[in-house]
C-alpha positions as semicolon CSV with decimal commas, in nm:
position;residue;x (nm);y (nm);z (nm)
1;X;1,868;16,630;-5,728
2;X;2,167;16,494;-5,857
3;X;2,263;16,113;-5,743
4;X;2,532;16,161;-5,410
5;X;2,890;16,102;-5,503
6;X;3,062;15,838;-5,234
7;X;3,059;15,882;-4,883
8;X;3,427;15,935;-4,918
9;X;3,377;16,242;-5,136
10;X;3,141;16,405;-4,885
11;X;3,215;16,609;-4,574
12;X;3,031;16,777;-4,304
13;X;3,096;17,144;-4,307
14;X;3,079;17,270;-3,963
15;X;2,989;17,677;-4,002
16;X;3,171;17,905;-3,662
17;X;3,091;17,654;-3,395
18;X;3,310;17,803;-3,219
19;X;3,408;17,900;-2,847
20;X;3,380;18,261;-2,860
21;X;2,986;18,211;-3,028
22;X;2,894;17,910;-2,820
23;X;3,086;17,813;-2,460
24;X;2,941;18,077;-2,188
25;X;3,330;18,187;-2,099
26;X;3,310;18,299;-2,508
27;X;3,291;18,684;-2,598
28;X;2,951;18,636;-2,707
29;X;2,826;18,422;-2,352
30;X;3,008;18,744;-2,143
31;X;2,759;18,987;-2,348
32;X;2,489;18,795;-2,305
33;X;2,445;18,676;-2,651
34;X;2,296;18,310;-2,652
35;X;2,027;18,178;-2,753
36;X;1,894;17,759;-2,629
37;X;1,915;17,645;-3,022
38;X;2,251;17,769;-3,071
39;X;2,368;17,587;-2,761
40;X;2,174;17,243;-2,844
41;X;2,373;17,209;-3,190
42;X;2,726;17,098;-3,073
43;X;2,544;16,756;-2,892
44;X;2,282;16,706;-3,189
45;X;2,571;16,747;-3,484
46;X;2,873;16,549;-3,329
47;X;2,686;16,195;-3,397
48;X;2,673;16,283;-3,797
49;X;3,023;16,395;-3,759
50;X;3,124;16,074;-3,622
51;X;2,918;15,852;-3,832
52;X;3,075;16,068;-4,169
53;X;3,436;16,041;-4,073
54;X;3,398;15,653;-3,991
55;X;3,214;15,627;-4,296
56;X;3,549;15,818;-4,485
57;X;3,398;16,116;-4,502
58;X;3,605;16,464;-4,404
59;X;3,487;16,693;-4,107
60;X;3,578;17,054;-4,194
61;X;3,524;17,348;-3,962
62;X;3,505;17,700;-4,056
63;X;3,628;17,965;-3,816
64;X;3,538;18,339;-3,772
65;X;3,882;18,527;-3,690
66;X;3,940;18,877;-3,591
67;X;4,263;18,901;-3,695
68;X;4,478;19,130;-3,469
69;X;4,623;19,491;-3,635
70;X;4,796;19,735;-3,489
71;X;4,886;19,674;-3,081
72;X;4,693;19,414;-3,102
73;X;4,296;19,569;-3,168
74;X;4,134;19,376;-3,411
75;X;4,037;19,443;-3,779
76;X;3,670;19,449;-3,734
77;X;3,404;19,565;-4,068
78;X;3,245;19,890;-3,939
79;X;2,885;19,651;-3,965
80;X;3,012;19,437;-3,738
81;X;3,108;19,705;-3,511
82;X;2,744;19,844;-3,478
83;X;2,568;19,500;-3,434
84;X;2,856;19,377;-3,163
85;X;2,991;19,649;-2,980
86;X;3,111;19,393;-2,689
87;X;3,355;19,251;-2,918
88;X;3,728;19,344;-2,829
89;X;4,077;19,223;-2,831
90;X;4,146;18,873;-2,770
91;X;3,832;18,752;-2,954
92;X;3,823;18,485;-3,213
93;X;4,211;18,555;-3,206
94;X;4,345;18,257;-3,437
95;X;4,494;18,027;-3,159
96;X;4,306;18,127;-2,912
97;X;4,091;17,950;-2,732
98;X;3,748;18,150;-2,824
99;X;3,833;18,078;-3,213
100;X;3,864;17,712;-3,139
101;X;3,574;17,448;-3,252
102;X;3,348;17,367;-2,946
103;X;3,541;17,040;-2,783
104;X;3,240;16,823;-2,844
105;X;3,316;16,856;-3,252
106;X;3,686;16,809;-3,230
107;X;3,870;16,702;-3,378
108;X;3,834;16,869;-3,724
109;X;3,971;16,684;-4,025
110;X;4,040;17,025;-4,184
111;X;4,014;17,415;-4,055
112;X;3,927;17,708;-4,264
113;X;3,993;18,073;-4,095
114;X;3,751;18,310;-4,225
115;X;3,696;18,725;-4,224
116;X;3,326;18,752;-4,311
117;X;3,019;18,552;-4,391
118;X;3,070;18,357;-4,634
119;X;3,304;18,050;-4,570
120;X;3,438;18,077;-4,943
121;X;3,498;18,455;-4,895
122;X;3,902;18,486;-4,945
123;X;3,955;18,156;-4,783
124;X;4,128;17,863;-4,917
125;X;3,798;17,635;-4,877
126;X;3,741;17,567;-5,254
127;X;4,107;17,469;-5,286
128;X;4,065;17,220;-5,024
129;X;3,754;17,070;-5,133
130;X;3,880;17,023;-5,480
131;X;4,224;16,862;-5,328
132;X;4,038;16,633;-5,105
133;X;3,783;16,526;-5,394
134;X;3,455;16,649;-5,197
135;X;3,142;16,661;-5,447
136;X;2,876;16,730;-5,164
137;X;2,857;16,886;-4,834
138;X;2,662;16,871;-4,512
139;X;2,636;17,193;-4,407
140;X;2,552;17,331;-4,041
141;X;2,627;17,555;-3,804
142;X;2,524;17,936;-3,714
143;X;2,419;18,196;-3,788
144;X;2,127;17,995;-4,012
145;X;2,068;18,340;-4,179
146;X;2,432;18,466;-4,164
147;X;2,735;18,261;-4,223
148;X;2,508;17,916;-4,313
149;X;2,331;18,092;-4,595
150;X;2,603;18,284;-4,761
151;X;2,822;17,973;-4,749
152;X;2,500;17,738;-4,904
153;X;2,485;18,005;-5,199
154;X;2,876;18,020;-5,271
155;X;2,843;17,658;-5,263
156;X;2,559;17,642;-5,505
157;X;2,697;17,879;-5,751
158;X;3,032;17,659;-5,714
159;X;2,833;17,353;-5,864
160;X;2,936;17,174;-5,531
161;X;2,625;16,989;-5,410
162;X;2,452;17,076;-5,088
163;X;2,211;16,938;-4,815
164;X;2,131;17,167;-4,575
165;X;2,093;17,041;-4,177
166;X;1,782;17,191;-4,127
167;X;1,794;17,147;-3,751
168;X;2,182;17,121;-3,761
169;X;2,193;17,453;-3,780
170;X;2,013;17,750;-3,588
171;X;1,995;18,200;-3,522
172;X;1,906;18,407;-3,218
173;X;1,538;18,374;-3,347
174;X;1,365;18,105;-3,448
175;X;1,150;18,270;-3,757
176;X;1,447;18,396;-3,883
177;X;1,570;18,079;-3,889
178;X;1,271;17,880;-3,991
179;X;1,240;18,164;-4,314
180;X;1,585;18,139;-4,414
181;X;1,576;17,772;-4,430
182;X;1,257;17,745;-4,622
183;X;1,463;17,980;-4,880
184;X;1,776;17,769;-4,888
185;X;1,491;17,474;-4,930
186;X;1,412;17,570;-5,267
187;X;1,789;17,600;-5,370
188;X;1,946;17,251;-5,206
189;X;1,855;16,984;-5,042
190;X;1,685;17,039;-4,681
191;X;1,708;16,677;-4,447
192;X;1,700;16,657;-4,029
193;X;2,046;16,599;-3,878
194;X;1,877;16,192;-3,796
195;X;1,807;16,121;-4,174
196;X;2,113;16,227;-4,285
197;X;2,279;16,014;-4,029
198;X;2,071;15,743;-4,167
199;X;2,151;15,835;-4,502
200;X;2,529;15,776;-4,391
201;X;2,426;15,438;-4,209
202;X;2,302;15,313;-4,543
């Protein structure tokens, strides 16, 4: 593993903590889709987040939109369609409240808007790490085996160094999580949310 640049050069990526996943009022808490790990991250993450940014590290949240077409529907991918039938119009609407970052995160130095897994996906993320100088990131969030792994590989491939939260992130089943994080293991750098806020300390 490489040596870590500066703590100013590193920020905590925060992967679709977002209303509509997370709060119980969210599209996904009305259909019943929740799960006790996803809802414990928001209260375990915000003390790294804090510790980073007073440290002069960056916060950065990324945020799963559905943007709205014609009257209104939203553009959703025919995959996501057949895995979340409950979603409709007015979810993760940019400006909404449901596309927001939990309130327990905020506020987020800088926000990313994305359409699909991957956080690097037709985004402007790698612009704005290479404008704010950021050589490694902390990376959390959910889905562990969704959005968090596709994001730690574009990173990877990027060259842009990566520790994985290992329980700083979290899916709607724990061996899914537990095997996607024992491959992502092998490819970055795995630490607890606590040593890395440690790490930060020193």
């Amino acid at each position: 593993m490489s040596e870590l640049p500066p703590l100013e050069r590193r920020a905590l990526l925060i992967v679709d903590l977002q209303n509509d996943f997370v709060d119980p009022a969210g599209a996904y808490g009305r259909a019943g889709q929740s799960a006790p790990a996803i809802a414990a991250l928001s209260a375990r993450i915000a003390p790294l987040a804090q510790a980073l940014r007073a440290a002069g590290g960056l916060v950065i949240s990324t945020q799963f939109t559905l943007v709205p077409g014609r009257g209104g529907e939203p553009m959703i991918s025919p995959h996501l369609k057949r895995l979340r039938p409950f979603l409709a119009r007015g979810d993760f609407l940019p400006g909404a409240w449901g596309h927001s970052l939990v309130d327990s995160l905020q506020p987020a130095d800088l926000v990313v808007e994305k359409v699909a897994y991957s956080a690097f996906y037709m985004t402007r993320l790698e612009w704005l790490i290479a404008k704010a100088g950021i050589g490694h990131l902390y990376v959390c969030g959910i889905v562990t085996n969704g959005g968090v792994a596709s994001t730690v590989r574009d990173a990877h491939v990027r060259d842009i160094g990566v520790t994985i939260l290992t329980d700083g992130c979290a899916a709607f089943s724990a061996e899914i999580h537990d095997a996607t994080i024992k491959v992502l293991g092998a490819m970055v750098r795995p630490l607890t949310v606590a040593e890395a806020i440690g790490e930060v300390a020193r």
